[in-house]
N, C-alpha and C positions, 0 to 999 in steps of 0.2 A: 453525087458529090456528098463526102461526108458535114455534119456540121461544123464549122468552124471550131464550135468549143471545144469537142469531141476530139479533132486533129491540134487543138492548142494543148489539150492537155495530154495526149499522146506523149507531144515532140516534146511539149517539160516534162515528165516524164524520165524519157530518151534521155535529155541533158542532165538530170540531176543525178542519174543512176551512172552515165557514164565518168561524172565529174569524182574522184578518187580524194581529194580531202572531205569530201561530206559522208562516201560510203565507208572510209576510214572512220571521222565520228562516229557514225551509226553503228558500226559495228557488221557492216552488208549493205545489201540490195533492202533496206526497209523503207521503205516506200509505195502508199496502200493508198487504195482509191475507197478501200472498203476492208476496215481493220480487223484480219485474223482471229478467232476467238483465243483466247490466255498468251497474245502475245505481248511481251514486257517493255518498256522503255529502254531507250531510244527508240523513237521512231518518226516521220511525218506521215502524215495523212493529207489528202485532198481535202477540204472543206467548201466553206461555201461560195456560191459561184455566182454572178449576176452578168447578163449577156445582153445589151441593149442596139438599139438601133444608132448608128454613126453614120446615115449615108448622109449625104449632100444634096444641091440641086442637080449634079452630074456624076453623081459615084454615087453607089452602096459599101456600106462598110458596117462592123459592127464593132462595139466598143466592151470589151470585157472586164471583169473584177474576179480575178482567183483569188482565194486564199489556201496557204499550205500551213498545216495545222503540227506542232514541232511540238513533243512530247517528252518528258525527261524524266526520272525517279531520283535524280540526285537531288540531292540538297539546295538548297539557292537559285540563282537564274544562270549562274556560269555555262551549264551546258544545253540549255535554250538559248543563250546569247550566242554559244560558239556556231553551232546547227545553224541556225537562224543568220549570221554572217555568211556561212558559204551557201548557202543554198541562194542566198540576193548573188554573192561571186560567180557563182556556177551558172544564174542567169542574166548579168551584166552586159551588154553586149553583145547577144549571143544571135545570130541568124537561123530562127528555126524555120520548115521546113513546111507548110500549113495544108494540107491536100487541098488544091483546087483554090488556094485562100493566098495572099502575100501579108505577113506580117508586116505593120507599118511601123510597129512600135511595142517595146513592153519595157514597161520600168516599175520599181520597186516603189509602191504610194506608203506605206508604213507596217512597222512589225510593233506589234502589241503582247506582255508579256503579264501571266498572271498565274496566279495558285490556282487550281483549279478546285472547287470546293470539297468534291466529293473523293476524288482520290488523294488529295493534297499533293501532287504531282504538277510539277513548274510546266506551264505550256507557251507557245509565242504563237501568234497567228501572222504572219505574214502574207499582206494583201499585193497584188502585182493588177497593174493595168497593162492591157494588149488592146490595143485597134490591127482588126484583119477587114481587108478586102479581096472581094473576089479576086480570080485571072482575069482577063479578058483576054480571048483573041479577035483578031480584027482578020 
């Protein structure tokens, strides 16, 4: 069985690329788990990830923290704000698919937006929580 985080981040993934107003922003399929050398803005990146223990006295579960890392070269925060909206839309609600895992949950805990020092390039970090637990069959 693969690891939960590994199959969480897969299937976001899957949803972000399939979702057509954010590959519209983006200008493509840019979305990296590990960012291209000389590739330009627009783009999100995977960032950092925290994967903890949620089980119970009767369940295992584990309780996650993504963040997706929204990149821009324009000017101001307009097009980290816009990114940064569809990509929470694209995963609002959405029934992902967890090898071996049932998603019980994932919601959007807050997007953080800043100049980045060294490139001066606007960025948003958007953090998302997911609790997955195993299958079980009986």
């Amino acid at each position: 069985m693969t690891h939960p985080a590994l199959s969480l981040q897969a299937e976001v993934y899957a949803q972000l690329i399939a979702y057509m107003p954010l590959r519209t922003l983006l200008g493509g399929e840019f979305i990296f788990d590990d960012l291209p050398p000389k590739k330009k803005p627009p783009y999100i990146i995977f960032g950092d990830a925290t994967h903890n223990d949620w089980s119970t006295g009767s369940e295992t579960g584990m309780e996650h923290f993504i963040s997706l890392n929204v990149w821009s070269k324009q000017n101001g925060r307009k097009e980290v704000l816009q990114i940064a909206d569809e990509v929470t839309s694209a995963l609002t609600d959405v029934n992902l698919e967890i090898d071996g895992h049932h998603l019980v949950n994932l919601t959007h805990e807050i997007t953080e937006v800043k100049r980045d020092e060294k490139t001066e390039f606007f960025t948003a970090s958007i953090t998302f929580r997911a609790v997955t637990e195993p299958i079980t069959t009986n």
